[in-house]
Structures are given as C-alpha cells and as structure tokens.
C-alpha positions in Angstrom: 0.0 0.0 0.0 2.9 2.2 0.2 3.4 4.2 -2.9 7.5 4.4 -2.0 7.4 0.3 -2.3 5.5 0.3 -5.1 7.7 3.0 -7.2 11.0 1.1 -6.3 9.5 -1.8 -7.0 8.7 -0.9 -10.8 12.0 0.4 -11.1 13.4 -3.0 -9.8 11.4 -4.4 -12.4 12.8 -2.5 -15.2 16.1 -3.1 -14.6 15.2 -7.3 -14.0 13.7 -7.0 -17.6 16.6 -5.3 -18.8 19.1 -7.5 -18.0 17.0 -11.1 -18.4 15.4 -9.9 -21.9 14.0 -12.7 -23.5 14.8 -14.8 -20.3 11.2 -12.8 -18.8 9.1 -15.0 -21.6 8.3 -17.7 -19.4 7.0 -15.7 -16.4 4.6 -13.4 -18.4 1.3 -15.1 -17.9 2.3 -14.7 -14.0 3.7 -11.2 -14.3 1.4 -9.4 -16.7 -2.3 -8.7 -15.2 -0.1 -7.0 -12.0 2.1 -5.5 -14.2 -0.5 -4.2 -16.9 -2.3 -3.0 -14.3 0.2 -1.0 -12.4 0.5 1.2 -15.1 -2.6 2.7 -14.5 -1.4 3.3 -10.8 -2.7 6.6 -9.3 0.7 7.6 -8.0 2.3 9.3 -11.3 6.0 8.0 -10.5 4.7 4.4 -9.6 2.7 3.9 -13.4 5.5 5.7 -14.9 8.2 3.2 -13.8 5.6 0.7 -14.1 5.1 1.9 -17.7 9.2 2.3 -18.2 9.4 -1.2 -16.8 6.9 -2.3 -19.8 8.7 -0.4 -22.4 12.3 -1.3 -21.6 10.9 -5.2 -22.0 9.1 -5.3 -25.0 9.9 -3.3 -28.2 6.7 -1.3 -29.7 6.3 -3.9 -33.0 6.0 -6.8 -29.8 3.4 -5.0 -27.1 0.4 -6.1 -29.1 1.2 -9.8 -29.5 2.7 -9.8 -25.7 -0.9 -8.5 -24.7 -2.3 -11.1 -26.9 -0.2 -13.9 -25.6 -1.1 -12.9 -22.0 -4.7 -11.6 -22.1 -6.5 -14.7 -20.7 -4.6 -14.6 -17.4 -4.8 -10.7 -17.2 -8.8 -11.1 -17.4 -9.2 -13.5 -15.4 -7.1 -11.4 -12.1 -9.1 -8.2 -13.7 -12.4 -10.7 -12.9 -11.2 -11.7 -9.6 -10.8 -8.5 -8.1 -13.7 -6.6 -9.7 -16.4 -9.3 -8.6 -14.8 -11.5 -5.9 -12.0 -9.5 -3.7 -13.4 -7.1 -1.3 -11.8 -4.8 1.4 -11.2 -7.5 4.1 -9.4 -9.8 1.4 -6.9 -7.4 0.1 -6.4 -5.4 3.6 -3.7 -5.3 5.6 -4.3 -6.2 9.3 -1.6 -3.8 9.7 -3.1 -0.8 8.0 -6.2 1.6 9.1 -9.8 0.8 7.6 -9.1 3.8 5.0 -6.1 3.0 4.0 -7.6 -0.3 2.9 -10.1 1.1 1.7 -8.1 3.2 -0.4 -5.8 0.1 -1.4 -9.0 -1.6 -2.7 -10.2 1.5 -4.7 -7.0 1.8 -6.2 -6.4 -1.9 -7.0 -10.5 -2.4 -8.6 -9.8 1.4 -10.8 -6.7 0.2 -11.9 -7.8 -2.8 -13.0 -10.7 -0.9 -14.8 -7.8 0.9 -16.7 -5.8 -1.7 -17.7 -8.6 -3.6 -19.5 -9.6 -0.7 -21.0 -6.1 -0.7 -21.8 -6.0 -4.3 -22.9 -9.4 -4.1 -25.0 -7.9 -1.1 -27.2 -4.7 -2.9 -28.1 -5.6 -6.3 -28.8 -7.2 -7.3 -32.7 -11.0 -7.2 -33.1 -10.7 -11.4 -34.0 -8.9 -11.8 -30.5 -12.1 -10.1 -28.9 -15.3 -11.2 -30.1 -14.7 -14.9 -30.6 -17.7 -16.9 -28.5 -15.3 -19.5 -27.7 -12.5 -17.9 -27.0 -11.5 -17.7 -23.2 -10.5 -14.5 -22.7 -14.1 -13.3 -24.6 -16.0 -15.9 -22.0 -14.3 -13.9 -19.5 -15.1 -10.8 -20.3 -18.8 -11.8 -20.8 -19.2 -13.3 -17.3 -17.9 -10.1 -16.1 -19.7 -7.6 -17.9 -23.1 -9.5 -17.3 -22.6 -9.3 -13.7 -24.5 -7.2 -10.9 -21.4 -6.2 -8.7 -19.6 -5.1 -12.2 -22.7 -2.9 -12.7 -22.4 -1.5 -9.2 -19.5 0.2 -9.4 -21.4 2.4 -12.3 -22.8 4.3 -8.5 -19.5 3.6 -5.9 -18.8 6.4 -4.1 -14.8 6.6 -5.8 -15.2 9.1 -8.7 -12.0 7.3 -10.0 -13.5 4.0 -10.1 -16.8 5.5 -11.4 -14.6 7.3 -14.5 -12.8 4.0 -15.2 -15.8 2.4 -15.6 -17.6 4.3 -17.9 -14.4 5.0 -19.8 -14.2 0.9 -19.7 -18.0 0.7 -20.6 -17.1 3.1 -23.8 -14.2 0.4 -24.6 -16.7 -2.2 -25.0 -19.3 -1.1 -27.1 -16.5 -0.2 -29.6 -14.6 -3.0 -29.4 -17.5 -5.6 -28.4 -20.9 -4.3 -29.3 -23.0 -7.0 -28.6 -22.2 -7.3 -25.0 -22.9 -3.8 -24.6 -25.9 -4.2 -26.4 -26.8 -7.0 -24.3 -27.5 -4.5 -21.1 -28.9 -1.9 -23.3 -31.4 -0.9 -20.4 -29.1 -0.6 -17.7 -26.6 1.1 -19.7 -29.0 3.7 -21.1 -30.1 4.4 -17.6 -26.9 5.2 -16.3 -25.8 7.6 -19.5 -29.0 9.1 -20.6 -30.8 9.2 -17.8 -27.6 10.7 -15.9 -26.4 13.4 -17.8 -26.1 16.0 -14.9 -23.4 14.2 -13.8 -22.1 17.1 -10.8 -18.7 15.0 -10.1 -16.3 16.8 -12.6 -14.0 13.5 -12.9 -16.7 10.8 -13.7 -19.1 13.7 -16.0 -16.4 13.7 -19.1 -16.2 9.7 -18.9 -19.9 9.7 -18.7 -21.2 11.7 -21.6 -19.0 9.7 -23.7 -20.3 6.6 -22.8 -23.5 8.5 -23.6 -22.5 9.3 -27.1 -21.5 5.2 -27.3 -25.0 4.2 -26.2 -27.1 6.3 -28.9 -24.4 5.4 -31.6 -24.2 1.3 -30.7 -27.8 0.7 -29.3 -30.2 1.3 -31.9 -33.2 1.5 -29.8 -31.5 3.5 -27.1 -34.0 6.2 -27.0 -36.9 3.6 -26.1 -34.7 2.0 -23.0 -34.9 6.0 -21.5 -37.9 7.9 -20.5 -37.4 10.9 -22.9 -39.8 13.5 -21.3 -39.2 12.5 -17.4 -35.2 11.5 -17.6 -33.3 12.3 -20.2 -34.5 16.3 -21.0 -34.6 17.4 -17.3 -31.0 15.6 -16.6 -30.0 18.0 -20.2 -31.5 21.0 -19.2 -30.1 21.1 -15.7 -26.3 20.6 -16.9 -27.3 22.8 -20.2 -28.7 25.4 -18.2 -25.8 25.7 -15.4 -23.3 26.0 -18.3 -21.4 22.9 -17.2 -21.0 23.5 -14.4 -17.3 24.4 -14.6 -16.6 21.4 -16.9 -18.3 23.0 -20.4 -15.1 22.8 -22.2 -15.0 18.6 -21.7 -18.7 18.4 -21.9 -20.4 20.4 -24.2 -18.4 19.6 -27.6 -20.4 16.2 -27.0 -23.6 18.2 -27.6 -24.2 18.3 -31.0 -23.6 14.7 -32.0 -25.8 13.9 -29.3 -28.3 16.1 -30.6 -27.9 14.8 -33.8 -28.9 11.6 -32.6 -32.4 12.6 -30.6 -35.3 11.3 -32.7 -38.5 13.4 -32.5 -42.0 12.0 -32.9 -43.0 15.1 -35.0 -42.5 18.5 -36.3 -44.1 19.8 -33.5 -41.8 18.3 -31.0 -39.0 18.8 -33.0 -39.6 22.6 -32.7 -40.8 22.5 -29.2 -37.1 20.3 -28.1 -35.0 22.9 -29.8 -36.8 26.1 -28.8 -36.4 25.2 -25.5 -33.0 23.8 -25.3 -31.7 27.1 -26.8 -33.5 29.0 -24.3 -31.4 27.0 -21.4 -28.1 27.6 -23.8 -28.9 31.0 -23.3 -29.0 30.8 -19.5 -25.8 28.6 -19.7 -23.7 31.3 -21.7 -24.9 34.0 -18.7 -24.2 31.3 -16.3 -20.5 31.6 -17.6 -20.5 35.3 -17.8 -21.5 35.5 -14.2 -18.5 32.8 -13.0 -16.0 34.9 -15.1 -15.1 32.3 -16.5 -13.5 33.0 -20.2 -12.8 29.4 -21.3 -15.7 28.0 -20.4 -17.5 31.1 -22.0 -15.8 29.7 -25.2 -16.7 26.2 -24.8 -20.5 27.3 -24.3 -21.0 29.8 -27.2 -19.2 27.5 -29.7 -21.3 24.4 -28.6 -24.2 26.6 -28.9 -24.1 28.0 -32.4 -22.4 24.4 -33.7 -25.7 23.1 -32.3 -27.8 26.4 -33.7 -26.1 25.3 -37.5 -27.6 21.6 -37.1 -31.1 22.6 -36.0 -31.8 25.7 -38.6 -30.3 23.5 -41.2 -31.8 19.8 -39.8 -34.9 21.3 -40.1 -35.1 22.0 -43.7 -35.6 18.1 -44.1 -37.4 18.1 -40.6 -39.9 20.3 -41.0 -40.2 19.9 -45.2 -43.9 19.8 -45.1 -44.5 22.7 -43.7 -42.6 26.1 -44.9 -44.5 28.6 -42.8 -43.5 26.8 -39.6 -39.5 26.4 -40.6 -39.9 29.7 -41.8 -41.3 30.7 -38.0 -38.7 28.0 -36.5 -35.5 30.1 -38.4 -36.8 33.7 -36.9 -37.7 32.6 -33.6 -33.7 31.2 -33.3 -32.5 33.9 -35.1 -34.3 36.6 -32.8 -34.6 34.9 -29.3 -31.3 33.4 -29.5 -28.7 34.7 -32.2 -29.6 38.5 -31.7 -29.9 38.4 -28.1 -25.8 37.2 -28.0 -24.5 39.5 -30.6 -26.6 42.4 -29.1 -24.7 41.6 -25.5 -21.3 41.5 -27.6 -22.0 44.3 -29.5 -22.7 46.8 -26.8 -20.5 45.6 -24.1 -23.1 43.8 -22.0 -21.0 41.3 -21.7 -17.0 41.2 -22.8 -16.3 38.1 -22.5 -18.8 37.2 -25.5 -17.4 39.6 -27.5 -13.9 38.2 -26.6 -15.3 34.4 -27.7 -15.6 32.9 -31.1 -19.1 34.5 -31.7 -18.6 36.1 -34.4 -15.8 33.9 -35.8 -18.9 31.5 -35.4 -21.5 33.4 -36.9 -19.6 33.6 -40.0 -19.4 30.1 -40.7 -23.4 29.7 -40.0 -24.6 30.0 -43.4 
C-alpha cells in the first residue's frame, strides 16, 4: 500500500527485464495482469516506472502480441478482483480501515484501466470470438450485478474508469454492450447532470457510445421524465465548470435525438436554446472566459444543425420552418450579438461569436 514500495518496485522491475530480456518470456502469464495494471497506478511515479518497466521489455512492434499472448490470465485477475475480492481480502491487518479502503479502490480502478487498456490494443478477431477464453471472460464479467455496481460507488476514479471501460466495450465488443442496453442507457441518458467533474467527461462519452451502438436506445430511457430534465439542468448551469469537456459532445448527441413530430421537433430545440442562453450568462457571471468559449461555440455548432436539420425536418410545412428560423435567429442569435456588441457582456465579445457566426450560413 505504500506508494514508496511500489515506485522502487517498478524500477526494480525495469532493470530485472533489462538484463534477463528474452529470459522474462516464461513468467509473463504470472507477471502481466499486476504489471498491466500498475501502469494505470494513481501515483504518477509508480505507473511511470511501471510503464518504463513495460517499455524497456518489449519493443513497440512486440506489445500487441505480448498483450495477446497474455490476455487470458490478465482477465481472469481483472475478474477476480472486480467481482470477488473485497476490502477485508486485500487489507492489511496492519493498516487503518481507510487506508484499505483506499488500497482496494486503487487496485479495482486500476484494473478498470488496464482492461480498458488491454481491449484497445488487442485485434477485433482476439475479442469477439464466442469460444474464446479471454471473450468468455469478459462476458461473465460484464453481465454481472457487482460489475454494474460500481457504475454508482462512491470513488469518482472507479466511477470514471468504468464508464471509460463501458465506452471500450461497445466499440470494441458491441454485442455485450448491447446486451445490457437498459441498464446502460439508464446510467448515461438518464444521468447526464453528472455534478462529479471526474466521472461527468467519462460519462457523456459513454453517452454518445450508447445512442451510436444501441439502436433503440432512446426507447430503454424515458425521454420526457429523464433524459431532458437531466440535459436542461447541466445545459442550463453552463457545465457546471466542466463545459469545455462536456459540451463539444452536444451536438452529436443532438444529432442523434429522434422526435415524434415537427411539432416536437420545434418544441425540443426552442427550449434547449433557451437553457443555452442561461448557460452562456451562467458563464459570464463565474468569469469564467474558457468555459464562455466552450458554451458559445457548442451553442451556435448546435444552432447550425437545428436551422439547417430542419429544412428536411420540417419539409412539409414552410410557414413553420420559416417561424422555427426567426424565432432562433431573434430569441437566440440576436440576443448574443446584441450583448457583444454593446459591451453587455466582454467576454462574449472576446469568444468565437462572431468567428462563429460567419461560418453559420
């Protein structure tokens, strides 16, 4: 539990694998799924050596088949400790209750990471083969309930390794994200005002992964009483503090919100440009200049889709798109240039507005 142990161990490590080379080949099965996962190790200078350790061993052509050669005994410890090892088994009777507590948040985020890790490098034909071990593995975990807990455990690091995990999967093995479509829907689109600034970023891209893997995503989420209040509160509060790793997400997931009707089409966007509106002023009041940016260009990237989306959208009708284009024009364009223009507000006029505006049409 000591993170002076664990650095000089690493270190150790690296120079063992230096001078054995090849020699290490009949230990990796043993030494990987510690190894791999110490690189994700929340003390920097621990993960580094760890990661040094790693590189000094294995040249960059030879990582991928190493990880392929060793990935059923690196799931399998990754299993272990998310679903059967608790605080009393890895504790130290030595140690104070939070510093094993801390141990085994480290130790489950860690492992989180380094399949993550793991999923990325290895071939798509070494991941989704039904009888392959390692993708037997990874099924039994992802299917069960204590895996799915940790989408709530109080750790935000644990929580942002496993939505950053969860995003792993449905690239990398769609089916068994698709597989727990309503629980994963749940936990992204029905959770978007995420107020923990580590786990939010992680989150909302799990959230784009849902509507972009799950085709019926939309139908596993309560539209009306989940998804729009949990958009409007984060919309509306300008990020709260986190708009510049949030809100670029916005319009592909707007792009991806189906609407029963023209009607409701018009009604979503009228009123999600009204909570824009009280997310750039949100901004303004916390002073905030970055974030200011983040905001107004998410907003008139978003303003571009829906005056143009509707052309298609509303087709049938050409008084109502007509209506649709003034009403964002007036209520929401004008109102921001006329605060930039006469000094209402500086830090609009010192965002990309207008650079924005220019590119509209």
């Amino acid at each position: 539990n000591d993170w002076r142990v664990r650095e000089a161990t690493h270190k150790a490590h690296e120079q063992l694998a230096h001078k054995v080379g090849r020699n290490i080949a009949p230990f990796l099965k043993q030494l990987m799924p510690v190894w791999l996962t110490s690189q994700y190790d929340g003390y920097s200078p621990a993960a580094t050596a760890a990661t040094r350790a790693f590189n000094t061993a294995f040249p960059a052509t030879k990582k991928t088949d190493v990880l392929a050669f060793t990935k059923e005994p690196v799931i399998n410890y990754i299993k272990d400790m998310v679903l059967n090892q608790t605080i009393d088994t890895i504790g130290d009777q030595t140690a104070t209750a939070d510093e094993n507590k801390c141990k085994y948040n480290r130790l489950i985020a860690n492992s989180m990471q380094g399949l993550t890790a793991l999923m990325a490098a290895l071939p798509a034909d070494l991941l989704a083969a039904d009888d392959d071990p390692f993708y037997t593995s990874l099924k039994e975990l992802i299917n069960n309930n204590k895996f799915w807990k940790f989408a709530k455990y109080p750790d935000s690091l644990i929580r942002s390794a496993w939505f950053t995990l969860m995003s792993t999967v449905a690239q990398r093995t769609a089916d068994l994200f698709r597989a727990n479509a309503q629980k994963i829907c749940g936990l992204t689109l029905g959770a978007l005002d995420e107020k923990d600034v580590l786990v939010a970023p992680a989150l909302w891209e799990c959230a784009l992964h849902t509507v972009n893997t799950i085709e019926d995503s939309w139908k596993c989420v309560n539209f009306r009483k989940a998804f729009c209040p949990q958009l409007r509160a984060i919309v509306r509060e300008g990020g709260r503090g986190n708009a510049s790793a949030l809100f670029p997400n916005l319009l592909p997931l707007l792009s991806r919100i189906p609407h029963e009707s023209a009607d409701a089409f018009v009604e979503f966007h009228t009123e999600f440009y009204g909570f824009m509106r009280e997310g750039i002023s949100k901004t303004v009041q916390n002073k905030s200049q970055y974030e200011c940016n983040a905001v107004v260009k998410a907003s008139m990237e978003c303003l571009r889709y829906s005056m143009f989306n509707s052309t298609a959208t509303l087709a049938a009708d050409t008084v109502q798109r007509q209506h649709f284009w003034t009403q964002l024009i007036r209520e929401h364009l004008l109102t921001l240039v006329t605060d930039a223009i006469t000094g209402a507000s500086d830090m609009l006029s010192k965002s990309s507005l207008f650079t924005d505006l220019g590119q509209l049409w």
